[in-house]
Structure formats: structure tokens, C-alpha cells
N, CA, C and O atoms as a Maestro MAE file, in Angstrom:
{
 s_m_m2io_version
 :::
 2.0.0
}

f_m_ct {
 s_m_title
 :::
 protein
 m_atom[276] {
  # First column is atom index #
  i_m_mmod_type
  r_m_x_coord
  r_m_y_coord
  r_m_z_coord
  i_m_residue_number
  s_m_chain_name
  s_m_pdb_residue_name
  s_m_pdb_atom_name
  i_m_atomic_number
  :::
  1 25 118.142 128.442 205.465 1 A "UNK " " N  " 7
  2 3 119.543 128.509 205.101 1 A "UNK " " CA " 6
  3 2 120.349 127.688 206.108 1 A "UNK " " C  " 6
  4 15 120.142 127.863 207.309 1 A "UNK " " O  " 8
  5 25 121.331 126.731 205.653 2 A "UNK " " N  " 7
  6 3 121.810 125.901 206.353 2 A "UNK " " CA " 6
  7 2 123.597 126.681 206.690 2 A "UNK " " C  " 6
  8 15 123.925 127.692 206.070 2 A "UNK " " O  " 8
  9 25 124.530 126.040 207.689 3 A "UNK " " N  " 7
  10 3 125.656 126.694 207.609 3 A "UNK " " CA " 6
  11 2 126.619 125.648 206.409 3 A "UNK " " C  " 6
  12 15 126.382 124.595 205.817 3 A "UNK " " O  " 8
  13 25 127.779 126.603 206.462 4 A "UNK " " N  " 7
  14 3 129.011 125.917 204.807 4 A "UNK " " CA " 6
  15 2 130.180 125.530 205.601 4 A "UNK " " C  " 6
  16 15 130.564 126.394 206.389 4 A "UNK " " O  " 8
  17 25 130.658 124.726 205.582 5 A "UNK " " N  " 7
  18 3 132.290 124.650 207.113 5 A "UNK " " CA " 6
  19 2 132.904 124.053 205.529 5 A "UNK " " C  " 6
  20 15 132.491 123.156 204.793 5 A "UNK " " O  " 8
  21 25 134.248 125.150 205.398 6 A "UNK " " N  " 7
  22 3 135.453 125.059 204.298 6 A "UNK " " CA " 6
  23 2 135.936 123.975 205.442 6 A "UNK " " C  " 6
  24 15 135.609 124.085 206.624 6 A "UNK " " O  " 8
  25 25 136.825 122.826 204.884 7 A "UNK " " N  " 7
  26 3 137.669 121.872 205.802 7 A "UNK " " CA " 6
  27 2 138.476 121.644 204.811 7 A "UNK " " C  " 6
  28 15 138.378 122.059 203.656 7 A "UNK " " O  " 8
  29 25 139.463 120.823 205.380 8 A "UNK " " N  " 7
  30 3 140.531 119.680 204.741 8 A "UNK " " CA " 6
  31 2 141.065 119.082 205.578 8 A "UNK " " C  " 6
  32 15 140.815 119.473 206.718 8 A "UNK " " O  " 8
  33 25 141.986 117.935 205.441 9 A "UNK " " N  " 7
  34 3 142.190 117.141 206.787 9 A "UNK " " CA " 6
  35 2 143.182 117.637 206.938 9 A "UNK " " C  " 6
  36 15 143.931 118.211 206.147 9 A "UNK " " O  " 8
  37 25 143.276 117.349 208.463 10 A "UNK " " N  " 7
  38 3 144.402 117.772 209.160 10 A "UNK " " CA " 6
  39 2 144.331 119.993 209.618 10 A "UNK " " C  " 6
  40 15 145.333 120.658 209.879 10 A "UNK " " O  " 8
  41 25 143.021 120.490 209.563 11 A "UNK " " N  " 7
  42 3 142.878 121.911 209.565 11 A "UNK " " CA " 6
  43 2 142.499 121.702 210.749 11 A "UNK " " C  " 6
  44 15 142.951 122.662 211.373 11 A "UNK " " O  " 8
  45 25 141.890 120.975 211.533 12 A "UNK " " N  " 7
  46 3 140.666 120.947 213.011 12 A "UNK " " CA " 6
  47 2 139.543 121.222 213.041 12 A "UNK " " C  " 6
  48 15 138.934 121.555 214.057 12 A "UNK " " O  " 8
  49 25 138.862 121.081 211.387 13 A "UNK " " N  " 7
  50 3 137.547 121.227 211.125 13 A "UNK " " CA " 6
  51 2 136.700 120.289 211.868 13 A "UNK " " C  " 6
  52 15 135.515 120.527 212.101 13 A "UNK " " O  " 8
  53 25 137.437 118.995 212.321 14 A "UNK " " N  " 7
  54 3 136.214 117.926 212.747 14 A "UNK " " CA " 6
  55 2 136.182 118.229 214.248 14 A "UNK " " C  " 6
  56 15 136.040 117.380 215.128 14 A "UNK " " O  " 8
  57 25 136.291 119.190 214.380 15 A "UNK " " N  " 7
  58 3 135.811 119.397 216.052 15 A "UNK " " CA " 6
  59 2 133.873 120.421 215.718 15 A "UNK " " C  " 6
  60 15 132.754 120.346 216.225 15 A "UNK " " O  " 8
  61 25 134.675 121.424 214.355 16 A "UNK " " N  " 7
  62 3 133.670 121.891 214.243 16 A "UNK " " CA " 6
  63 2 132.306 120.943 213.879 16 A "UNK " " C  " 6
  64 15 131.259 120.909 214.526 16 A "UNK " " O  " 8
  65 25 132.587 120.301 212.837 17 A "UNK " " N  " 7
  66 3 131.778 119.578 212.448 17 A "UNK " " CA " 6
  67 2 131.211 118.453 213.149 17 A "UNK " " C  " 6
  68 15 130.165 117.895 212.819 17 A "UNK " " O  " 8
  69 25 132.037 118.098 214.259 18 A "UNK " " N  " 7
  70 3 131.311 117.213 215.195 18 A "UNK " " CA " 6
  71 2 129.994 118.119 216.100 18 A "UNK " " C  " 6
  72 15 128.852 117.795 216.425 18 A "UNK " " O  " 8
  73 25 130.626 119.093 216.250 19 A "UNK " " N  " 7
  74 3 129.606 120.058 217.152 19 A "UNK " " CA " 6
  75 2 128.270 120.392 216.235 19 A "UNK " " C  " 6
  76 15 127.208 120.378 216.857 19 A "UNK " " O  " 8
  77 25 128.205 120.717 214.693 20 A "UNK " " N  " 7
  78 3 127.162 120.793 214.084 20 A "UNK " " CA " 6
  79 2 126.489 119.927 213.809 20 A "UNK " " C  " 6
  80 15 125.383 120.251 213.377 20 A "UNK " " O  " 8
  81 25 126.858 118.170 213.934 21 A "UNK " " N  " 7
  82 3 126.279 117.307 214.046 21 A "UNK " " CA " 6
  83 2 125.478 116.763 215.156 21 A "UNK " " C  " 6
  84 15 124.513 115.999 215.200 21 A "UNK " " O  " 8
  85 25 126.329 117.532 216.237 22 A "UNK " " N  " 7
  86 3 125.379 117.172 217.463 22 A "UNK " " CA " 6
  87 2 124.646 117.974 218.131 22 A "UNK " " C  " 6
  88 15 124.035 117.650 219.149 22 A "UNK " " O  " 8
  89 25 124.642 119.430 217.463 23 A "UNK " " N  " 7
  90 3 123.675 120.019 217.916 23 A "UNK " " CA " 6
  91 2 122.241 119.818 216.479 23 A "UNK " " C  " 6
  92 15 121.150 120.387 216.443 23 A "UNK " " O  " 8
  93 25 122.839 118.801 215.465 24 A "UNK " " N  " 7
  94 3 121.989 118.579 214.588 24 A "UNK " " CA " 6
  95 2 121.204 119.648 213.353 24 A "UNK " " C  " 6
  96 15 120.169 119.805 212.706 24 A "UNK " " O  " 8
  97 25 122.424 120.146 213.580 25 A "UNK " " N  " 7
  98 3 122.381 121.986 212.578 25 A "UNK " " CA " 6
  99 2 122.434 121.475 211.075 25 A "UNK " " C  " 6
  100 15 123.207 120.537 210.886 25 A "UNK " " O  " 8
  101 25 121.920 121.821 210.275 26 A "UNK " " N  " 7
  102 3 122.152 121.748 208.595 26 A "UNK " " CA " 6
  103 2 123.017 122.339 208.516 26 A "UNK " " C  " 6
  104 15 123.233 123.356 209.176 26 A "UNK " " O  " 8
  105 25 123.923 121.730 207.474 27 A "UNK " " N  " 7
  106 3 125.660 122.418 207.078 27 A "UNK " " CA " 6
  107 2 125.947 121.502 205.917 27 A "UNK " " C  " 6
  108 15 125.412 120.410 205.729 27 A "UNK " " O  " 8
  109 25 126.867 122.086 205.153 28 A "UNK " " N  " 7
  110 3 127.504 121.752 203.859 28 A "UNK " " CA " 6
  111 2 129.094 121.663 204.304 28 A "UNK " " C  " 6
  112 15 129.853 122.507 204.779 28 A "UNK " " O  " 8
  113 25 129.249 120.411 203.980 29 A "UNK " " N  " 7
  114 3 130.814 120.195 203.997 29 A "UNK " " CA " 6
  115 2 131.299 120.676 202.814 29 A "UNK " " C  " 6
  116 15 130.545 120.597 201.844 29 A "UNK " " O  " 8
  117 25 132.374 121.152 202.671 30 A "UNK " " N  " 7
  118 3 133.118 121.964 201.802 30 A "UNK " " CA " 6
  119 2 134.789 121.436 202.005 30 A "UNK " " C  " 6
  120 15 135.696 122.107 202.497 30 A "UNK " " O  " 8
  121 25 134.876 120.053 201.473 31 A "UNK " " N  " 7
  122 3 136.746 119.043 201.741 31 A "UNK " " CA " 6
  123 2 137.363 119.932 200.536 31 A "UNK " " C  " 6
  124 15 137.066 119.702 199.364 31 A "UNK " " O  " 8
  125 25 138.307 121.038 200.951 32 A "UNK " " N  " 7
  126 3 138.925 121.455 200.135 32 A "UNK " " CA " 6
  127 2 140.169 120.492 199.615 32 A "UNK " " C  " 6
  128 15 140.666 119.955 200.606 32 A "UNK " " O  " 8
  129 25 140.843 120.091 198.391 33 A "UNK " " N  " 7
  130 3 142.009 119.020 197.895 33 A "UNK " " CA " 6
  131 2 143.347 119.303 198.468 33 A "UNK " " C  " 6
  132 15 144.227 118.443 198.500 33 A "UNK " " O  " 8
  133 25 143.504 120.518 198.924 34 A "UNK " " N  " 7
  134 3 144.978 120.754 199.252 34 A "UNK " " CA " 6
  135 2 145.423 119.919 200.557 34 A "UNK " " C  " 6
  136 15 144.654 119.416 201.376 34 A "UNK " " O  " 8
  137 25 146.663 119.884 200.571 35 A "UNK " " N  " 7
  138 3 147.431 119.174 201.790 35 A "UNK " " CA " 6
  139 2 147.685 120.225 202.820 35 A "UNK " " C  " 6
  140 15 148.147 121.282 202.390 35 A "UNK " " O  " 8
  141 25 147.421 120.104 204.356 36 A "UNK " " N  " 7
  142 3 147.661 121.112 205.013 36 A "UNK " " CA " 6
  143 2 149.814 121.210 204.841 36 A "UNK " " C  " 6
  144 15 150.647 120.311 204.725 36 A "UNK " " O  " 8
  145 25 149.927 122.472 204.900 37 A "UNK " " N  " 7
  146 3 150.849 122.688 204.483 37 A "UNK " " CA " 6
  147 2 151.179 123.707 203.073 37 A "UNK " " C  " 6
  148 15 152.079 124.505 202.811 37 A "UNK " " O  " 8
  149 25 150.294 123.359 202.541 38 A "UNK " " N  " 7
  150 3 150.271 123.939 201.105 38 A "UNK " " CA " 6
  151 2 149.862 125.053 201.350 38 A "UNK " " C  " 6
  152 15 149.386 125.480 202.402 38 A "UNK " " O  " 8
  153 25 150.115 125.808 199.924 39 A "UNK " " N  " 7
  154 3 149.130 127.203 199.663 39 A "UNK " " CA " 6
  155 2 147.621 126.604 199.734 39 A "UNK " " C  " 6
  156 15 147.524 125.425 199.393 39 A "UNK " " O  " 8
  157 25 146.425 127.271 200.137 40 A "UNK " " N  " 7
  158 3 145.450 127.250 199.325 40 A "UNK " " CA " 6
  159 2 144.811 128.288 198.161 40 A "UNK " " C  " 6
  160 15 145.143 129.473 198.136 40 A "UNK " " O  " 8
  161 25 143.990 127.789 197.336 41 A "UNK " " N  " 7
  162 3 143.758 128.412 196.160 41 A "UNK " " CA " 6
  163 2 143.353 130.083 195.847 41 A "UNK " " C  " 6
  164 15 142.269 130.535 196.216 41 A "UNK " " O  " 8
  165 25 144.214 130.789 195.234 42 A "UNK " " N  " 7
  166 3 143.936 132.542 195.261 42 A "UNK " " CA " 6
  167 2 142.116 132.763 195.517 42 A "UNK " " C  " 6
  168 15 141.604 133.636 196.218 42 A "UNK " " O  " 8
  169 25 141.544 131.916 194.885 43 A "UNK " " N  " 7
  170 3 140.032 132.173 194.768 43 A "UNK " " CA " 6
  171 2 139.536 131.814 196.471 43 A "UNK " " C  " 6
  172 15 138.909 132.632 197.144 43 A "UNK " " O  " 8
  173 25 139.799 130.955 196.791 44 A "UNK " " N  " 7
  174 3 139.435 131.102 198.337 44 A "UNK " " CA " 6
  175 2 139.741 132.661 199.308 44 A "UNK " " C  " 6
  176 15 139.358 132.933 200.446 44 A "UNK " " O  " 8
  177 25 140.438 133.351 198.493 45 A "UNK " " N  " 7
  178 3 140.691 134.619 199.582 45 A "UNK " " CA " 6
  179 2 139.123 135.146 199.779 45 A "UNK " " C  " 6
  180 15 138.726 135.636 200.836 45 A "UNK " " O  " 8
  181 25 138.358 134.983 198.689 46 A "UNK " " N  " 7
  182 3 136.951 136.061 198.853 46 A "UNK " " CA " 6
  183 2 136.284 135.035 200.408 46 A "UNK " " C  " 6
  184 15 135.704 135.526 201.377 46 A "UNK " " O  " 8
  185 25 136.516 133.987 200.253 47 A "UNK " " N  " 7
  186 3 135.665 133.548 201.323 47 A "UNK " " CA " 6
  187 2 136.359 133.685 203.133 47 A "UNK " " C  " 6
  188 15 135.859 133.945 204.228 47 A "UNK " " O  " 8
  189 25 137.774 133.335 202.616 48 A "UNK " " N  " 7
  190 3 138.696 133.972 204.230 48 A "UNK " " CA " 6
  191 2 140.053 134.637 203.731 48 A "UNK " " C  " 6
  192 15 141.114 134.048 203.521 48 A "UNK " " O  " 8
  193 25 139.782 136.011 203.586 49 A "UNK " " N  " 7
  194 3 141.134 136.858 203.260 49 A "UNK " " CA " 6
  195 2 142.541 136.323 203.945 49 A "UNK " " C  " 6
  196 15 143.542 136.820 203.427 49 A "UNK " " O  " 8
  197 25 142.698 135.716 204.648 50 A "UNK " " N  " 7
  198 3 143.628 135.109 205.606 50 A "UNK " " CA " 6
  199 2 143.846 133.446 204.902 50 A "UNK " " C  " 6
  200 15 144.563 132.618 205.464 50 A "UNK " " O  " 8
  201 25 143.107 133.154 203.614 51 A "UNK " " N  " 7
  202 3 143.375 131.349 203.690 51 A "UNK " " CA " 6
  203 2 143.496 131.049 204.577 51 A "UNK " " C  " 6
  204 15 144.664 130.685 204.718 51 A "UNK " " O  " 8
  205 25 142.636 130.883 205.911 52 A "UNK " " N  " 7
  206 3 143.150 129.761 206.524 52 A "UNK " " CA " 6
  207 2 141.342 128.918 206.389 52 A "UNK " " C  " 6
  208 15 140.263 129.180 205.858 52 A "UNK " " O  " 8
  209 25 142.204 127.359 207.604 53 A "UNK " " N  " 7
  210 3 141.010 126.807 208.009 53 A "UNK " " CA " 6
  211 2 140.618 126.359 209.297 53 A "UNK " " C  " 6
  212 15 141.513 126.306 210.140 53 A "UNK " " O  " 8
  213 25 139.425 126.012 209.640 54 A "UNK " " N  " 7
  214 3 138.450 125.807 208.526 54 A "UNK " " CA " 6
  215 2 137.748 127.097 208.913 54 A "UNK " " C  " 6
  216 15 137.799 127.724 209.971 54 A "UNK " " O  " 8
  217 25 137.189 127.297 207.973 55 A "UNK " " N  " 7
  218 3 135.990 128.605 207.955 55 A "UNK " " CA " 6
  219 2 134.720 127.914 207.833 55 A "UNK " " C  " 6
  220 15 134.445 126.974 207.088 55 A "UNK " " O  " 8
  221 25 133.945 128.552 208.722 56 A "UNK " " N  " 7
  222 3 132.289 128.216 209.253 56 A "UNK " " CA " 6
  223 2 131.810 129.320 208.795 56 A "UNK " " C  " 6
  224 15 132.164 130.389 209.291 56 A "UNK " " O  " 8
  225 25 130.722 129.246 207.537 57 A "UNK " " N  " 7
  226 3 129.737 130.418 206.660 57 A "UNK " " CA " 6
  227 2 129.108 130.302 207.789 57 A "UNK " " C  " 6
  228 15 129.189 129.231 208.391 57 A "UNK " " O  " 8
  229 25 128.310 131.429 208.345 58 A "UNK " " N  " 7
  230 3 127.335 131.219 209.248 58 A "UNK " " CA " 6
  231 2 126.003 131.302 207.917 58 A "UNK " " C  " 6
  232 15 126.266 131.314 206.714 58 A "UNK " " O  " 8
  233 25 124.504 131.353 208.537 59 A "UNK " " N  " 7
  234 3 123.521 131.335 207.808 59 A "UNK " " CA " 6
  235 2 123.306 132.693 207.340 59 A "UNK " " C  " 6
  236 15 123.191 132.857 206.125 59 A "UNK " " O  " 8
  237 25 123.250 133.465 207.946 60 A "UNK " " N  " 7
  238 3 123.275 135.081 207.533 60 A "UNK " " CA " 6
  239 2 124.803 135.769 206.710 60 A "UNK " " C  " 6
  240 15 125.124 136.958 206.703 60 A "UNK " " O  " 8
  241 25 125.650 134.475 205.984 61 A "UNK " " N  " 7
  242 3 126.760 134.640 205.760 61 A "UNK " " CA " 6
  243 2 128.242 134.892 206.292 61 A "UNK " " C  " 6
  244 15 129.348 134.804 205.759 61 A "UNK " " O  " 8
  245 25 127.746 135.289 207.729 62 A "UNK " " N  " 7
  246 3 128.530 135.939 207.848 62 A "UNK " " CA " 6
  247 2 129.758 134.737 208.365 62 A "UNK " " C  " 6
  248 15 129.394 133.609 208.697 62 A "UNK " " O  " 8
  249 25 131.664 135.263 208.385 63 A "UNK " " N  " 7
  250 3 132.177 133.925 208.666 63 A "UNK " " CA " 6
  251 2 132.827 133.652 210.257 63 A "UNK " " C  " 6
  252 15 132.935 134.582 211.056 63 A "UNK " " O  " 8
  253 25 133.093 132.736 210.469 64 A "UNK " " N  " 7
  254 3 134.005 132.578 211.502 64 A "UNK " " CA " 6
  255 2 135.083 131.777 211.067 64 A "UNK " " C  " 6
  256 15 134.993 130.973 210.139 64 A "UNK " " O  " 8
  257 25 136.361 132.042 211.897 65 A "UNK " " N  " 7
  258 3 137.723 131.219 211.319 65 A "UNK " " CA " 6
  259 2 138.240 130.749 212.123 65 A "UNK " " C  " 6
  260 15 138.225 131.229 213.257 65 A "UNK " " O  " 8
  261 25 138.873 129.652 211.815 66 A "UNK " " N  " 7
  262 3 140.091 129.226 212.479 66 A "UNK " " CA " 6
  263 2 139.526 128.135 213.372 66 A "UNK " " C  " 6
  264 15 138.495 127.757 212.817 66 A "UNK " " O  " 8
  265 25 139.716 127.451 214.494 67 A "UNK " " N  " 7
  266 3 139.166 126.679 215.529 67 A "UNK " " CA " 6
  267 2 137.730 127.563 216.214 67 A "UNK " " C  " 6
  268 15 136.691 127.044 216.620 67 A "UNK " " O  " 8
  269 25 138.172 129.439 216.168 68 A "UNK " " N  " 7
  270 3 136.858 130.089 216.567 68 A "UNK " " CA " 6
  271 2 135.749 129.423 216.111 68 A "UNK " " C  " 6
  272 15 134.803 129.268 216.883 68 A "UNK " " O  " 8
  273 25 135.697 128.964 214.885 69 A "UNK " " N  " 7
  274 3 134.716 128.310 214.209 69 A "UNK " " CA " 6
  275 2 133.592 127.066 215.004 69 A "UNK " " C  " 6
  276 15 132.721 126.507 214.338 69 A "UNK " " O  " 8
  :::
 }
 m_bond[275] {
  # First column is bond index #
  i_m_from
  i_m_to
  i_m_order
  :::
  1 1 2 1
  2 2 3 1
  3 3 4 2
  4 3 5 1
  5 5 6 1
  6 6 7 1
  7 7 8 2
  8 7 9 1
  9 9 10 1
  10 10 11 1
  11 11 12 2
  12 11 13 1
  13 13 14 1
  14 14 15 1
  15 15 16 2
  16 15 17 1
  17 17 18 1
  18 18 19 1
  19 19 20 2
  20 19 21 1
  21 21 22 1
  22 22 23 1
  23 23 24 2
  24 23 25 1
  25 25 26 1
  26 26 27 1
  27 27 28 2
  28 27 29 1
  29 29 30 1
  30 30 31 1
  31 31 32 2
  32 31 33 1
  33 33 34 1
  34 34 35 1
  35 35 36 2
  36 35 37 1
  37 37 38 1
  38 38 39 1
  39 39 40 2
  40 39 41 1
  41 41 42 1
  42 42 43 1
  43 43 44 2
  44 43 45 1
  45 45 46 1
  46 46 47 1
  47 47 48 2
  48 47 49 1
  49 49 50 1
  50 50 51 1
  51 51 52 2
  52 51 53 1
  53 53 54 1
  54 54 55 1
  55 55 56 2
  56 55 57 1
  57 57 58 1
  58 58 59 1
  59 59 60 2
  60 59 61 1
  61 61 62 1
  62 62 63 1
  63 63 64 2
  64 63 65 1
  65 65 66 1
  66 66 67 1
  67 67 68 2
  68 67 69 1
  69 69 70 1
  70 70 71 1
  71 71 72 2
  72 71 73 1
  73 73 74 1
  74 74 75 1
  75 75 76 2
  76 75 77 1
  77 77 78 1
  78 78 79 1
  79 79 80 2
  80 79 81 1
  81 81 82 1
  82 82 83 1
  83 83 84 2
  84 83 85 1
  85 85 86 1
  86 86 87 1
  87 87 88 2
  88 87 89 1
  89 89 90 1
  90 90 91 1
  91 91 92 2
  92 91 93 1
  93 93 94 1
  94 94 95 1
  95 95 96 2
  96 95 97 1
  97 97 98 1
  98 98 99 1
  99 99 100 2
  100 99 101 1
  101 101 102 1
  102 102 103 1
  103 103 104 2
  104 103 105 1
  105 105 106 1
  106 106 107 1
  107 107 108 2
  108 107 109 1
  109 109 110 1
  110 110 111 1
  111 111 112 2
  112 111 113 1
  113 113 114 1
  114 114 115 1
  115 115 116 2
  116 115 117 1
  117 117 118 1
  118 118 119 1
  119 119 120 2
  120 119 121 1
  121 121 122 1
  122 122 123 1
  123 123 124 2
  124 123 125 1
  125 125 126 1
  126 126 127 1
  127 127 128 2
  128 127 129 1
  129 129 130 1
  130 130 131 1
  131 131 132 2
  132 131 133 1
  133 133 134 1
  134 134 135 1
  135 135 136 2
  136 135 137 1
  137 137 138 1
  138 138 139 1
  139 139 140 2
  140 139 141 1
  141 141 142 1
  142 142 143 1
  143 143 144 2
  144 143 145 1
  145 145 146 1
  146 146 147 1
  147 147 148 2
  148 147 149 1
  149 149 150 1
  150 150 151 1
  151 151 152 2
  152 151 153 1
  153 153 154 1
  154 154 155 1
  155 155 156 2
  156 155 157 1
  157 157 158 1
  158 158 159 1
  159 159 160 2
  160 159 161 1
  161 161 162 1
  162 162 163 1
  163 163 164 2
  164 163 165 1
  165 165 166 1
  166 166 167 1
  167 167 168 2
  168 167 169 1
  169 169 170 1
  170 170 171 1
  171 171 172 2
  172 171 173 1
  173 173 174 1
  174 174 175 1
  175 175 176 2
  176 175 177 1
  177 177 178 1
  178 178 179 1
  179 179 180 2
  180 179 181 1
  181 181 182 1
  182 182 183 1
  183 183 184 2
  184 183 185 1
  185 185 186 1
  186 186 187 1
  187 187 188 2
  188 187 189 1
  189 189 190 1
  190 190 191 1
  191 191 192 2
  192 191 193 1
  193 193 194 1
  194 194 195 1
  195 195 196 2
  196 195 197 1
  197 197 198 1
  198 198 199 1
  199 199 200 2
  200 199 201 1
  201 201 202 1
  202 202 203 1
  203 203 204 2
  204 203 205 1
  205 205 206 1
  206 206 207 1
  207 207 208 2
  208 207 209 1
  209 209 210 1
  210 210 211 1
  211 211 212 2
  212 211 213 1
  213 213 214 1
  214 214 215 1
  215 215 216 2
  216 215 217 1
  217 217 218 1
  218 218 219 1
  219 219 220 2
  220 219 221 1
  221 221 222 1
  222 222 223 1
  223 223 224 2
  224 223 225 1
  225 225 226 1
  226 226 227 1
  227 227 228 2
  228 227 229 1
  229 229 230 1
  230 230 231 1
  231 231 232 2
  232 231 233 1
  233 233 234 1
  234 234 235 1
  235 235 236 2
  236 235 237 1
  237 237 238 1
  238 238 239 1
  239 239 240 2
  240 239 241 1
  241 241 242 1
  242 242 243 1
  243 243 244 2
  244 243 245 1
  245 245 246 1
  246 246 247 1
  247 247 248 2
  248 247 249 1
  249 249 250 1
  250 250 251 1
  251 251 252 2
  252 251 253 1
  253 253 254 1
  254 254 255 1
  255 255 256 2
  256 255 257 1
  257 257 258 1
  258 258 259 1
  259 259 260 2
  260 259 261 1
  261 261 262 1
  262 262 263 1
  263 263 264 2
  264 263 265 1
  265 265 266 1
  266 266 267 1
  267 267 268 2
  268 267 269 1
  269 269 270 1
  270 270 271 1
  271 271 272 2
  272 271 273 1
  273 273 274 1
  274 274 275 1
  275 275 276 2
  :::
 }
}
């Protein structure tokens, strides 16, 4: 099982995603369409009750948010 990182530009996902690249981890980018600023989509609440980003699925599911990520 690889990890899922929700992003969009301008969230501070590419700090995360630089770090999973260089520790050379399997991960699924997940470029959500919205503009930071915007709402994001009601259906994203199941994955971070809070909408925010970016959210890092870990492999055992479980999530981390925000820059914690």
C-alpha cells in the first residue's frame, strides 16, 4: 500500500511531496481543481472533516493534515 497526498496549488503540499520523493516512498498525487481560496467540494469532508490541505492518507489509512502532513 502506497501513501494518497490530496494537494492543489498554492495549499503547501509540495513540501510534502518533495519529502515523499526523497525519501522515495510510493504515493498518489491527488491535484484537487479548486483555487486556494475557494470552498472545497462537500464530498471531500469524508476524507478531512476540516476541508483543508493538503491531507497525507497514510498506508494504514490513517490521515495527517495541514503542513503536519
Amino acid at each position: 500500500m502506497s501513501y494518497r497526498l490530496y494537494n492543489r496549488p498554492g495549499s503547501g503540499g509540495f513540501v510534502v511531496e518533495a519529502a515523499l520523493k526523497l525519501a522515495e516512498a510510493p504515493f498518489e498525487l491527488v491535484e484537487l481543481e479548486s483555487k486556494p481560496g475557494t470552498p472545497l467540494a462537500e464530498s471531500f469532508r469524508e476524507t478531512n472533516p476540516w476541508k483543508q490541505l493538503p491531507v497525507l492518507v497514510l498506508p494504514d489509512g490513517s490521515i495527517m493534515t495541514e503542513t503536519a502532513a
